[in-house]
C-alpha positions as CSV (number, residue, x, y, z in Angstrom):
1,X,-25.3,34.2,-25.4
2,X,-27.4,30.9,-25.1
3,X,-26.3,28.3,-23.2
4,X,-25.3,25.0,-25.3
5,X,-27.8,22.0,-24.9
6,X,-25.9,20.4,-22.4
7,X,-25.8,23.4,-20.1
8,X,-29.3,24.1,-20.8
9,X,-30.1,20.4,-19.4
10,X,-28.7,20.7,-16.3
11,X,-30.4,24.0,-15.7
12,X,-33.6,22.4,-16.2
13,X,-32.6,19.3,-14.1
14,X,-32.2,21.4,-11.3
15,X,-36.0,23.3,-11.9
16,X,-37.1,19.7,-12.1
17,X,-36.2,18.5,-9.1
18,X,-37.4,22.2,-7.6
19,X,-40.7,20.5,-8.6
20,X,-40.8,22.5,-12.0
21,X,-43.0,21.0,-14.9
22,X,-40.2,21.1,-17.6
23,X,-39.8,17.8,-18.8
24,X,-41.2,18.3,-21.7
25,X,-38.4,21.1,-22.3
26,X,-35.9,18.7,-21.0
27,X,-36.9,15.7,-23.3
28,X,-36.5,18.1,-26.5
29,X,-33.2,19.0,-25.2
30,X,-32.1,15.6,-24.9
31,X,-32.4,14.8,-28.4
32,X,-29.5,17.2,-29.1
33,X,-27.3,15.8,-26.4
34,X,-25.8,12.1,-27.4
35,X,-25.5,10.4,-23.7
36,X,-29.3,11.9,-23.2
37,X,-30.6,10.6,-26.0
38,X,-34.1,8.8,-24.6
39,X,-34.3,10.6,-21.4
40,X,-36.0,10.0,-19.3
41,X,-37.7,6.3,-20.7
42,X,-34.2,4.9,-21.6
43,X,-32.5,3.7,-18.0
44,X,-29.1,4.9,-19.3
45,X,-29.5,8.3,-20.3
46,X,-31.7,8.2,-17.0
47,X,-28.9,7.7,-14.8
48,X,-26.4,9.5,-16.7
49,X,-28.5,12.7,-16.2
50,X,-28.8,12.1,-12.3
51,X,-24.7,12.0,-12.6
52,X,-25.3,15.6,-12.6
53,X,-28.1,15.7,-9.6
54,X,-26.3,13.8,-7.3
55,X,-25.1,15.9,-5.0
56,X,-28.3,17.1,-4.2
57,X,-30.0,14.4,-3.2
58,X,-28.0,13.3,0.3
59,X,-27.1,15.8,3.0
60,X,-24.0,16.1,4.9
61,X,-26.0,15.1,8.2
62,X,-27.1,11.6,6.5
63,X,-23.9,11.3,4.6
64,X,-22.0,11.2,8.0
65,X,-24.4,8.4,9.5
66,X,-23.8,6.3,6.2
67,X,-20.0,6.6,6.5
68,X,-19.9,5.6,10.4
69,X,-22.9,2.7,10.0
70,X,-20.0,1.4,7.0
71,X,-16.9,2.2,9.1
72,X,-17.1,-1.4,10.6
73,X,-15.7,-3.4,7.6
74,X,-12.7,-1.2,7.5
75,X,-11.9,-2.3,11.1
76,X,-13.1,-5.8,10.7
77,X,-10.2,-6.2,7.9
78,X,-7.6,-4.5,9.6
79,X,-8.4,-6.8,12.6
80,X,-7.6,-9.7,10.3
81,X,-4.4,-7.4,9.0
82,X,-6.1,-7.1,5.5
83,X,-6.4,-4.0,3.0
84,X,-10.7,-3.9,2.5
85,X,-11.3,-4.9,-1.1
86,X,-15.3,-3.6,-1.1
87,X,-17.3,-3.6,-3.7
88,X,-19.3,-0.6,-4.0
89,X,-22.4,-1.9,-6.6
90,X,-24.5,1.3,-8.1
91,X,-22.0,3.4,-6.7
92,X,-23.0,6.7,-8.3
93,X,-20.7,9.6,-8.4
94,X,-19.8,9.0,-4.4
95,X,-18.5,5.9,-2.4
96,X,-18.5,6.1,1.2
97,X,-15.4,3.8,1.4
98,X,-12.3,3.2,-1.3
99,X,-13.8,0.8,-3.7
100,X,-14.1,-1.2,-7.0
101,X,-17.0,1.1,-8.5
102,X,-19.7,-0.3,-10.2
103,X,-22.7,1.5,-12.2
104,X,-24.3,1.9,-15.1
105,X,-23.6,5.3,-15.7
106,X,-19.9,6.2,-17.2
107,X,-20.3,9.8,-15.9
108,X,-21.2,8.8,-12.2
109,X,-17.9,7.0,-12.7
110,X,-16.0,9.6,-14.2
111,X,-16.9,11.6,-11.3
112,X,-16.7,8.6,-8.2
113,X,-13.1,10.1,-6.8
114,X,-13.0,7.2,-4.0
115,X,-12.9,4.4,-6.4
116,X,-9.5,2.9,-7.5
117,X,-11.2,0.7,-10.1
118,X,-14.5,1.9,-12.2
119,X,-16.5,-0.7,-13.8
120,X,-19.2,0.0,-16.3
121,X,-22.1,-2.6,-16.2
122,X,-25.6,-3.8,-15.8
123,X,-27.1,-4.7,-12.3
124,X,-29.3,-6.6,-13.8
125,X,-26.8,-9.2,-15.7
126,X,-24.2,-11.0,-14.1
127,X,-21.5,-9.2,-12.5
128,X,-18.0,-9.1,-14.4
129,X,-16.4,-10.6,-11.2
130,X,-14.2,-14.3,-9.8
131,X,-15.7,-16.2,-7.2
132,X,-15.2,-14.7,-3.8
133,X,-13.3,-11.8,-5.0
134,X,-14.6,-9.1,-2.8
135,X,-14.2,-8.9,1.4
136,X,-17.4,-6.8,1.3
137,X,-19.9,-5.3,-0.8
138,X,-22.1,-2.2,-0.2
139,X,-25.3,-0.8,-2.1
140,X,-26.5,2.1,-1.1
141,X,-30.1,3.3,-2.0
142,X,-30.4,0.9,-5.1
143,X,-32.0,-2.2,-4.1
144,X,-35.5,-0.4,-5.0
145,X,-34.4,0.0,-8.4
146,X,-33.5,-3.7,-9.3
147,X,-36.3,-5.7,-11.1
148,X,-33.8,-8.8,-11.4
149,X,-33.2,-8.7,-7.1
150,X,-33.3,-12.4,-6.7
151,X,-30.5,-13.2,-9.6
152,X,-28.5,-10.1,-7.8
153,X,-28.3,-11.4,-4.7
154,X,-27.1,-14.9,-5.7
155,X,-24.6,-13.0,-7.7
156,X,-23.8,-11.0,-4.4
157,X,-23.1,-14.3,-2.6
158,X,-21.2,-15.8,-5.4
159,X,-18.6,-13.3,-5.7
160,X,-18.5,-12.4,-1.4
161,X,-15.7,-14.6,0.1
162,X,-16.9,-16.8,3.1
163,X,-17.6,-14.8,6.2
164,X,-18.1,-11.2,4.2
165,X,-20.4,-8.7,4.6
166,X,-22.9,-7.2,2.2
167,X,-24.2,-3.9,3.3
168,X,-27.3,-2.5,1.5
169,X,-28.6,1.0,3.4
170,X,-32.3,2.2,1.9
171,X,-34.6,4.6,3.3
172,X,-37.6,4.3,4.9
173,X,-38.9,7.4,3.5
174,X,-40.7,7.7,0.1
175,X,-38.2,8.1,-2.3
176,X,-39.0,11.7,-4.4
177,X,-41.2,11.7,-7.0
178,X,-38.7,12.3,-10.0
179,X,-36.7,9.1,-8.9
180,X,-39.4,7.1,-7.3
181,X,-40.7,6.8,-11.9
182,X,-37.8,4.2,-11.9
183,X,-38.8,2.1,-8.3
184,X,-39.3,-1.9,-9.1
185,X,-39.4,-3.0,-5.4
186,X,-41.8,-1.7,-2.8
187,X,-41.0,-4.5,-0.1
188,X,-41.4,-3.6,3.2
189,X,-38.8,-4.3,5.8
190,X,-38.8,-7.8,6.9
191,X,-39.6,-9.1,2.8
192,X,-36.4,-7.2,2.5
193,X,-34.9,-9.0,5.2
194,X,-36.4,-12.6,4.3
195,X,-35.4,-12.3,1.3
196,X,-31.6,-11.1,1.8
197,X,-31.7,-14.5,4.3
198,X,-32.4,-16.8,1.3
199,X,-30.0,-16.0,-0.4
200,X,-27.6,-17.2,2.5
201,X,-26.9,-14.7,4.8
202,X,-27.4,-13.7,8.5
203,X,-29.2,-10.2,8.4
204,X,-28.8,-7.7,11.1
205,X,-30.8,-4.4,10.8
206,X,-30.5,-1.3,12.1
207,X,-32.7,1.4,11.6
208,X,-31.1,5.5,12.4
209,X,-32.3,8.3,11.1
210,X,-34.6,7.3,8.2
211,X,-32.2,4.9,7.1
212,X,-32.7,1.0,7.1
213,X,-29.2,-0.2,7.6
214,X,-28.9,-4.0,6.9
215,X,-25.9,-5.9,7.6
216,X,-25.5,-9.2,6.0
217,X,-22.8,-11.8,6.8
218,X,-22.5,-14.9,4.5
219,X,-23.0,-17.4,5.6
């Protein structure tokens, strides 16, 4: 029996990212599949399709750093006897703490299980969120993929209450060469830094294990 198209996509997903030359296969498929439709060109059925990729991509090693660098704002709001109300923007199919979810792609969602809220929207418009709404905000591993960085940022600040942290974790690595098609900023660390800072916040980084860990307080 042949596998249906969907089935057949994700096999060749996986060969792609095994460093297989089937995107031509893959882009014929996607014509048959209605969220692939445009793969890879169109940024939606992009994202949608690394839904399926995801856990791939981060071991359990680096997965573990990530959750202890982020641990922080759990105990910074139970100092102040608060529940954490994060915001976790680009979330993807995993957050690292329980969050509002936000990302372009409805089947990341569908599959985020640490998210109480999902929110389907553009990183690149304004966020769907009140003024200091969120206690914290985390992006993990997007920031390279924003063209609009500077409006995001302001949008960051706008919605962070006074005194909240925004956590953004990259890599210092170069990002594989399937994903790295969709990269809009190469900055190099302290242009990340400076720019983070004028958009009014105090930036701390820490870099562990390949991972640029970037703590910003607002101001």
């Amino acid at each position: 029996m042949q596998p249906d198209a969907e089935t057949s996509f994700l096999i060749g997903m996986t060969k792609l990212y095994y460093g297989l030359n089937v995107k031509k296969q893959l882009k014929k498929i996607a014509t048959k599949i209605s969220w692939a439709k445009g793969w890879p060109e169109d940024n939606k059925a992009f994202w949608e399709a690394e839904a399926f990729m995801w856990q791939y991509k981060i071991d359990k090693k680096i997965r573990d750093i990530i959750s202890k660098e982020l641990s922080f704002l759990n105990f910074e709001t139970s100092l102040k006897k608060k529940k954490l109300n994060n915001l976790d923007l680009g979330c993807g199919a995993y957050s690292y703490l329980p969050s509002t979810g936000f990302d372009f792609s409805e089947k990341m969602l569908l599959f985020n299980e640490n998210c109480h809220q999902k929110v389907q929207g553009d990183l690149e418009k304004n966020l769907p969120f009140r003024d200091k709404e969120f206690s914290s905000i985390t992006a993990i591993f997007i920031l390279n993929y924003i063209k609009n960085i500077d409006q995001l940022l302001v949008e960051i600040n706008r919605i962070l209450k006074n005194k909240g942290y925004f956590v953004a974790i990259l890599s210092d690595r170069e990002i594989s060469s399937w994903p790295a098609q969709k990269v809009v900023n190469k900055l190099n660390i302290q242009q990340w830094k400076n720019l983070i800072q004028n958009k009014g916040f105090d930036v701390n980084i820490v870099k562990k294990s390949g991972l640029w860990i970037f703590r910003a307080k607002k101001e």
